[in-house]
N, C-alpha and C positions, 0 to 999 in steps of 0.2 A: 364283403371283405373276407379273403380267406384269413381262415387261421392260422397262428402262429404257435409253434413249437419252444418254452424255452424251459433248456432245465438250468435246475440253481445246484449247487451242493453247497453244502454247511448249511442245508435248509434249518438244521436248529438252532442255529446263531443268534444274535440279534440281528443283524443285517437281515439274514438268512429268513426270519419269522416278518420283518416288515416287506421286503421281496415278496411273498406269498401276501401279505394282505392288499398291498398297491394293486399286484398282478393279478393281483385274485377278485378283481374288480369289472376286470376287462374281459366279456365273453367270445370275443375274438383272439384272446391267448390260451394256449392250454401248457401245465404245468408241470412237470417233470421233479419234485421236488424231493434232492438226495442226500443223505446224510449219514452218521452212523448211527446204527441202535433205531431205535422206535422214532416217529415222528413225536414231537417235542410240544410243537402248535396244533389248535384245530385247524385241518386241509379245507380251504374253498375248496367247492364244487369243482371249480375246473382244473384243479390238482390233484395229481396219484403220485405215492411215496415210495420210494423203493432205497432200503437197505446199501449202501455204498462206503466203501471204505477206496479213498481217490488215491491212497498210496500204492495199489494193485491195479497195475495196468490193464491184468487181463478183466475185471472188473469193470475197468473204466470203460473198457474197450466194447463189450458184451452189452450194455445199457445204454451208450451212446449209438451203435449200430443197431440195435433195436426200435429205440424211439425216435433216431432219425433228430435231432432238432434240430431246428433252424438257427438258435442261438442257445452259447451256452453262459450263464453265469456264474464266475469259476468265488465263490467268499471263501471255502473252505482255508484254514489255514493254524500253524501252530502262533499265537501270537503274545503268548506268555514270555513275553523277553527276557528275564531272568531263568526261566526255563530252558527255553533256546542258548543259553551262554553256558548254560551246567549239563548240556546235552546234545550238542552240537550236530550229531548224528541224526536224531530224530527229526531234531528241527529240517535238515538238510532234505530229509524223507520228505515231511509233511510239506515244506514249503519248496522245496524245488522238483524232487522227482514226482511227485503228485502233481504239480504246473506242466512236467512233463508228458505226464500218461492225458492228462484231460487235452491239451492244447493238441498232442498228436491227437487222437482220436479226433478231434474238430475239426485239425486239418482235412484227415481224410473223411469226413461225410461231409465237408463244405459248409461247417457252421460257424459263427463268426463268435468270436470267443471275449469273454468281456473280464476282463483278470484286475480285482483288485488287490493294490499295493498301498504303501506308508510311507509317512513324512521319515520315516527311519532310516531311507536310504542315502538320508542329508547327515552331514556332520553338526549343522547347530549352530553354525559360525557366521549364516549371513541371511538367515529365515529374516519376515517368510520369504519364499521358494514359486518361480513361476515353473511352469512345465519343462524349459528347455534348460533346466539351473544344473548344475553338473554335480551327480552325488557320488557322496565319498562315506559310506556308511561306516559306523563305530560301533558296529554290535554285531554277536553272528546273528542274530534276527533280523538285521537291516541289511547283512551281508547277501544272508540267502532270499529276502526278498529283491534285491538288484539281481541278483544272479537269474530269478525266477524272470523275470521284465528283460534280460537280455535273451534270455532262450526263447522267451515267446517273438522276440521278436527277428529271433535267426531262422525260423521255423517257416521253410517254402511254404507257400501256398495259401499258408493261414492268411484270414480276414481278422485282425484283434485289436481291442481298443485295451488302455491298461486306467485303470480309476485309482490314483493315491487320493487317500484318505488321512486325517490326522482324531485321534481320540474320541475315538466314536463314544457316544452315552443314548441311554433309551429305556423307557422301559416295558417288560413283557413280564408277565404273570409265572412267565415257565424257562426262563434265562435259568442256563446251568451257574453261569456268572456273572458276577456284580460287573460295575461301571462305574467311573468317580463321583457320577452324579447320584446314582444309589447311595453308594459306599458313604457317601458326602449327608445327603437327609439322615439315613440310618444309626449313623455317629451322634450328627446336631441334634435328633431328635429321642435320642438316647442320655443326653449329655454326656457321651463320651470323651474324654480327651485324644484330642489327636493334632497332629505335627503335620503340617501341609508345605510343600516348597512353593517358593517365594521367587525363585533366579533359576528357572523354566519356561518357556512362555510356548503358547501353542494358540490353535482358532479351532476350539471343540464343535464337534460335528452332530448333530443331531441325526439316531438313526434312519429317521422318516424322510430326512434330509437326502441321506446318502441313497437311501431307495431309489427317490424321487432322480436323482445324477443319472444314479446305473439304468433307468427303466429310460429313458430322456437318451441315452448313450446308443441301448438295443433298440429302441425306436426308428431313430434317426441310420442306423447303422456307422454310427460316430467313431472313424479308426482314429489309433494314434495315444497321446497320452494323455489325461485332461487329471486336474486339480479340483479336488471335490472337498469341499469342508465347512465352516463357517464362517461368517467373513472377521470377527472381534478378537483380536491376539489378545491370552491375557495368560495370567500366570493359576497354576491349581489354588493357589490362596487366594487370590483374586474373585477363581471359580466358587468355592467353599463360602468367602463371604457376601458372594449376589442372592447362592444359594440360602444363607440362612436371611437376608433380606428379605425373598421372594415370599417363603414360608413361614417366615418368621419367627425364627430363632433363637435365642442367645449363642454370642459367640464368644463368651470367655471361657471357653472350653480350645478353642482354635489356638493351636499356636504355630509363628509363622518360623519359616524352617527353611535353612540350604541346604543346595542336594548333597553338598560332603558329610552334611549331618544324618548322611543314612547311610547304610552299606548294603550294596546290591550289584551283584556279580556283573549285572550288565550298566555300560556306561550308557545314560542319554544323552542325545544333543540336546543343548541349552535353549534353543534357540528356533523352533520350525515354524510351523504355521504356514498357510499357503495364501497364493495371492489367485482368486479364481475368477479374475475378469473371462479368460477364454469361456469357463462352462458359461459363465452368468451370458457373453454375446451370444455364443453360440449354441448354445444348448437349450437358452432360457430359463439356466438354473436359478433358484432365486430361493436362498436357504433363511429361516428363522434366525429370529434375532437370540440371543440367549435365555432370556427373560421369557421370548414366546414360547420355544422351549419347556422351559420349566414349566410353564402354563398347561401344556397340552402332557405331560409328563404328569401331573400334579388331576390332571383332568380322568385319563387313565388308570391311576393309582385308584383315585375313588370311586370313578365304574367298578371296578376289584374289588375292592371292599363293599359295595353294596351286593354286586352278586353275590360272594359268601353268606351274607347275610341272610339273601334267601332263603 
């Protein structure tokens, strides 16, 4: 079997860190794994790191022409959406002109470019959302990911698959950033008080989960747009109290809460979550149950803690 070429960028993401362990599995792929600043994770063997900043074309351009791959995996992205609403410029950088510089450069070395997107480019009004449901985004972080998903897909020549995602959670020992499900044990297990909304509803995606989609996508050379998530719509107070069941808890620290009862520059949709029959037929995707989830999260965590202990 020959080998395969794929690089990832935002290799230090969460996505970006379980990509490298899936991929980093298989010695028939080798790995191109790019990011900015230092690598984040320990590199499998059959990955080499290289310094990347994807909002510089000439960058993008220089590393791609080099390594040649056969496939690229575009996570990189700005996705602090209150961020994105207070900065509208940056966002536009990181999340479309950076979609820009990787997706051309794919085009011309012939590699098939695998670009993950978000339930964000839906309004909230009729979630969940099949693949062909028509988005009408409410935030410029949902703005400029639509924006990102039509350029890739005006772009001659390219080979591209597009992977929306809704609320990625996961965890890794060396995340620059939390997750609600961190954020969630860390409060409960703190007895912190904290205000969860209640009239949101979403199908939280486990990160091993979403690996598992994208690697299944470059695999198969699967174009087009597929729905990647969990299958369980529930609301973040919903989330908050499986969580403190699972682990065990007390939750009269939780209190339940509407989104008008926060102020946050950017608006959400009410309402997303996805429906992923398409991945599950044809893909064979077949994502953890929530609860499993926390299992293998909870599983993780204590490997961590034991090493330290070391």
């Amino acid at each position: 079997m020959s080998t395969q070429k794929i690089l990832i960028t935002g290799s230090n993401g969460l996505l970006g860190q379980k990509l490298l362990a899936l991929l980093g599995q298989d010695e028939n792929i080798q790995i191109i794994a790019t990011s900015r600043g230092t690598p984040r994770a320990p590199l499998p063997a059959n990955a080499v790191y290289i310094s990347l900043d994807v909002s510089r074309a000439d960058e993008v351009e220089k590393v791609v022409k080099l390594h040649r791959p056969d496939a690229i995996i575009h996570t990189a992205a700005k996705t602090q959406v209150d961020e994105c609403e207070l900065n509208p410029q940056d966002c536009y950088l990181q999340n479309v002109e950076a979609v820009r510089n990787v997706a051309q450069a794919a085009a011309q070395m012939r590699a098939f470019l695998l670009h993950l997107s978000t339930d964000f480019i839906f309004d909230g009004t009729a979630g969940p959302y099949k693949e062909e449901d028509t988005p009408n985004p409410i935030s410029v972080y949902g703005k400029s990911k639509l924006e990102a998903e039509t350029l890739i897909q005006s772009i001659k020549g390219l080979q591209w698959a597009i992977a929306r995602t809704v609320l990625v959670y996961g965890y890794s020992p060396t995340l620059s950033r939390s997750n609600i499900v961190l954020w969630a044990i860390e409060a409960l297990e703190q007895g912190k008080p904290i205000k969860v909304v209640d009239d949101q509803w979403r199908t939280p995606t486990l990160a091993e989960d979403l690996a598992d989609g994208c690697a299944r996508i470059v695999a198969q050379r699967a174009g087009g747009i597929w729905h990647l998530s969990g299958k369980e719509l529930m609301t973040p107070y919903e989330m908050v109290m499986r969580i403190a069941r699972y682990f065990g808890y007390p939750t009269d620290t939780v209190e339940r809460a509407d989104a008008s009862s926060f102020t946050q520059p950017a608006k959400r949709p009410p309402k997303t979550g996805f429906i992923i029959d398409k991945a599950m037929t044809q893909l064979g995707y077949q994502p953890h149950s929530f609860e499993k989830g926390l299992a293998l999260i909870h599983k993780q965590m204590q490997r961590e803690s034991i090493s330290k202990d070391v």
